[in-house]
N, C-alpha and C positions, 0 to 999 in steps of 0.2 A: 285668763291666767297663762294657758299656754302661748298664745299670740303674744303678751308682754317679756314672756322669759324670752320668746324666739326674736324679738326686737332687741333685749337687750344683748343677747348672746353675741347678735350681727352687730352690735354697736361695736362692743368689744373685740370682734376679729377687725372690723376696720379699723380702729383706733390701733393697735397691736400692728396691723400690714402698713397703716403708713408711716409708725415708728419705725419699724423696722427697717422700709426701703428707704427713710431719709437717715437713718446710721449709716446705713451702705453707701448712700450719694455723697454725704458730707462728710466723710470720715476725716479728710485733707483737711478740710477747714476747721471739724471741731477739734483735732488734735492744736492747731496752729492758735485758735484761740485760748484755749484754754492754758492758764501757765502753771506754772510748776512742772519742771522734771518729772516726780511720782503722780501729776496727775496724769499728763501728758502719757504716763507709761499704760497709767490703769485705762485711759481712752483706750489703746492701740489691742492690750490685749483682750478689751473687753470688745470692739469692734470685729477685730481679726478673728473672734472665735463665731463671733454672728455670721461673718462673711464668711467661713467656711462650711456653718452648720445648715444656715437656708435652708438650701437647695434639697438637701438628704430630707430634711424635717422635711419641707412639701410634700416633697415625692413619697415619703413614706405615710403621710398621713392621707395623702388620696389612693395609695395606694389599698391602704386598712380600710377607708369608707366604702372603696369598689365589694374589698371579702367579705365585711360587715354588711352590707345591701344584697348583692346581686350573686354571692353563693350563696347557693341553696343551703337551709343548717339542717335537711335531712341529708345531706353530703357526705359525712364524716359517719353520721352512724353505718351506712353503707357501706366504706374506703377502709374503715380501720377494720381488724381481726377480733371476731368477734372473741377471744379467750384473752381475759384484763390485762394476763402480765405481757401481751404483744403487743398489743394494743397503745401498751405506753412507747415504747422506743418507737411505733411507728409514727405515735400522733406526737411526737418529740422532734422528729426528723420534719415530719410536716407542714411544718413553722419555715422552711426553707420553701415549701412551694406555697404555703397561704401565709404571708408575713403580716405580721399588724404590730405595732405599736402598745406601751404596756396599758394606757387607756382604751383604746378597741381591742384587747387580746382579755379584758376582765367581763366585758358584757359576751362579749365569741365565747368564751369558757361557758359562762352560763349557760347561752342557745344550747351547743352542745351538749351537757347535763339533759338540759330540757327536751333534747329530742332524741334521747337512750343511750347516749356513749356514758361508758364505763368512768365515773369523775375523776379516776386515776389519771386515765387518757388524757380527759379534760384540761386536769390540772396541770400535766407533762405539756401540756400545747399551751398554756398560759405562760407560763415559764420561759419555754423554749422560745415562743414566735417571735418576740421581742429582740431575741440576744445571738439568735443564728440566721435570721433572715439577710439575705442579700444587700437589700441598703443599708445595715447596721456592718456588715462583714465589709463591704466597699466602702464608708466610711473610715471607718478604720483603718483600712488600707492607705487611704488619701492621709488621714493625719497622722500616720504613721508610716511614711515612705521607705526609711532604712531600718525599719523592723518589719519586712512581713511574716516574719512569723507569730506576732504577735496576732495577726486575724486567725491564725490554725489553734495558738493557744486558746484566744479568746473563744473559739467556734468550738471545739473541744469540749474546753474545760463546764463552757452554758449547757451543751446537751447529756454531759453527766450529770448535773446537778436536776436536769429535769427530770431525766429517767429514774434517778435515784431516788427522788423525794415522791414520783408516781408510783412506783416500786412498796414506799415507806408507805404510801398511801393506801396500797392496797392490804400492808399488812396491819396498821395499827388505826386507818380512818374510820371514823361513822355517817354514815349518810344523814343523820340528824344534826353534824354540826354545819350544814349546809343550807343556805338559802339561796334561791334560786333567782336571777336577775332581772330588772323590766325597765326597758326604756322605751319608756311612752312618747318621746321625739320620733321612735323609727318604729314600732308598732302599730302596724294599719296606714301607715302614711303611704303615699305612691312613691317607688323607687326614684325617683328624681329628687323630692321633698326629702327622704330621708337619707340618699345621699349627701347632698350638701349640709344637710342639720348633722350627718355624721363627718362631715368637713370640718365643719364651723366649732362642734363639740371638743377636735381632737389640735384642731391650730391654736384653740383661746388655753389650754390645759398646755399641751408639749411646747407650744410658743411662749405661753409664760413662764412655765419652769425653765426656756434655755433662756430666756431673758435673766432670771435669779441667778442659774447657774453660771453664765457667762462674768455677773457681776462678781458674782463669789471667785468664781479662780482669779479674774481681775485684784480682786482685794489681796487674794492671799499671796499670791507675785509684788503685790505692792507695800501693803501694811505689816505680813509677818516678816521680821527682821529674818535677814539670809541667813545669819548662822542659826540662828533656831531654826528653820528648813532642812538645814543641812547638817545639823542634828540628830531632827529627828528621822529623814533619811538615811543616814547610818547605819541607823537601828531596824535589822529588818524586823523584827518582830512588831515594834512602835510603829513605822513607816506603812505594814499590812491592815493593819488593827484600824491607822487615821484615814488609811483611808478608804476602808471599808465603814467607816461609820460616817465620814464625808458622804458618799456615795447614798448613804441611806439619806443624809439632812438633803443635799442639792435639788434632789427627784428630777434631774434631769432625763429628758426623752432620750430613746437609746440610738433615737437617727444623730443624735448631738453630742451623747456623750464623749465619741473617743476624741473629740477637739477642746473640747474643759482637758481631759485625759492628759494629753498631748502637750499644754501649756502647763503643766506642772512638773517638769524636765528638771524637780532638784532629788524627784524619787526613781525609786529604780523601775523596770520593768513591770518587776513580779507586783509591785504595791501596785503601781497603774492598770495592770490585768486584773488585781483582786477590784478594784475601783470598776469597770467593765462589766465586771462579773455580777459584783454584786448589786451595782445600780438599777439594772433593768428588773429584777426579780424582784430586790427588797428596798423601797426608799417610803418617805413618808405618803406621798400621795396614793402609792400602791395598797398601801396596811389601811389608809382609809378608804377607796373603794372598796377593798377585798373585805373590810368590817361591815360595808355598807350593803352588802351584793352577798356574801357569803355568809355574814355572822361575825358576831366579837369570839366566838370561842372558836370556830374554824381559825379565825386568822391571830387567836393568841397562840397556837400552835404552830399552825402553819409557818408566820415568817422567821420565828425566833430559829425554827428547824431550817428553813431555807440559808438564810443569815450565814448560818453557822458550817454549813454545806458547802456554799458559796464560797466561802473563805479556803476551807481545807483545797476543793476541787481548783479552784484558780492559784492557788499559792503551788500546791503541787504539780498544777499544768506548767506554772512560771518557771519553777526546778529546774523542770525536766527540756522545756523549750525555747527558753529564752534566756 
């Protein structure tokens, strides 16, 4: 059973890798063949957002298989302060020196529980590691070249939302709405074997959500008529609202998000930091391992509360800094 699932897994990362580098090779040709003006557009930006996001998506997900494998998860109980409420801004900051991805940052949460840290902490590094780490922050920078302030907003605005809701956690959580996580691909296997099944685990999940995701900004540049864009645009409050709930439908990986982000230049700043913000914390594939790994009642709490955090904290960072 497990030998079938781990064949078809590797089917699926190659099938996915040689999509992938023949969009990149043929971008020239598939634009030229294909006709139509609007189709021809939705090719370019749905290519251009591939060809920007790769590179980060790789690098980030070997980077998350290395912390997932080959740090020790008696590490953290050790590093952080042992009293809860420091504990959180420390393991919040954290995420800057062990980054992972929001699929390797929900099993690392677990280890962590499992091996005495405080699930405040835990949870603050779930949060966090995804939305301030390095390739997610240099990302952004790249697709957002005449805003860099928008990497300070966005690095900001994620490690409030973590510490605050580790904070919330401490004072209103139960250790019984918690279940604790097991992945039997990287349990007991040798560090090599469970490195790359934690490769393969994290390119077939975040490479196909920027696949979806790449398509979706492509459609919406294409298919929603301009003036309704720039309508609802307008409207900051509608404009924050669409696309924090975007943000939750896409489940794009957060090495890829800020180039979806980026392609959607009919909104303002603030609505594409709350998109930022709120992607990597709350989207659909997140609420389902978090149901699966932690419990339905942990995570009918938890996201509805992050969600809505997310918003205030990146709306008010956008304010103030952008």
């Amino acid at each position: 059973m497990v030998e079938t699932a781990e064949r078809k897994r590797s089917i699926e990362v190659e099938v996915l890798a040689v999509l992938l580098v023949a969009l990149v090779i043929l971008r020239d040709r598939i634009s030229g063949v294909i006709g139509g003006e609007r189709l021809q557009t939705w090719t370019t930006v749905f290519v251009s957002v591939l060809v920007q996001a790769v590179p980060f998506l790789v690098f980030g997900v070997l980077l998350s298989a290395v912390i997932a494998v080959f740090v020790p998860r008696s590490f953290w109980a050790k590093a952080l302060p042992r009293h809860p409420a420091l504990a959180v801004p420390a393991a919040s900051v954290a995420g800057v020196v062990l980054p992972g991805c929001e699929c390797g940052a929900v099993p690392i949460a677990g280890s962590l529980i499992r091996r005495g840290v405080t699930p405040a902490a835990a949870l603050a590094f779930l949060l966090a590691a995804p939305a301030i780490n390095p390739i997610v922050l240099t990302a952004t920078a790249v697709a957002f070249p005449d805003d860099p302030e928008m990497v300070l907003a966005r690095g900001l605005a994620s490690l409030a939302v973590a510490m605050v809701m580790g904070w919330l956690w401490l004072r209103l959580g139960r250790t019984e709405w918690i279940k604790l996580p097991h992945r039997p691909d990287l349990d007991g296997a040798s560090k090599g074997r469970a490195f790359w099944s934690a490769c393969r685990h994290d390119v077939v999940h975040a490479g196909g959500f920027l696949v979806v995701g790449a398509a979706a900004a492509a459609t919406i540049n294409v298919i929603v008529p301009e003036a309704w864009l720039q309508t609802l645009a307008a409207q900051p409050v509608l404009s924050v609202l669409a696309l924090a709930v975007l943000a939750v439908l896409l489940s794009i990986c957060s090495e890829a998000d800020a180039f979806v982000a980026a392609s959607l230049s009919q909104f303002s700043l603030t609505s594409r930091l709350v998109f930022l913000v709120v992607g990597p914390m709350v989207d659909l594939k997140l609420i389902s391992m978090q149901a699966g790994v932690f419990g339905r009642r942990f995570t009918a709490r938890f996201a509805p509360a992050t969600f809505v955090l997310a918003i205030v904290a990146a709306t008010g960072a956008g304010l103030v800094l952008l």
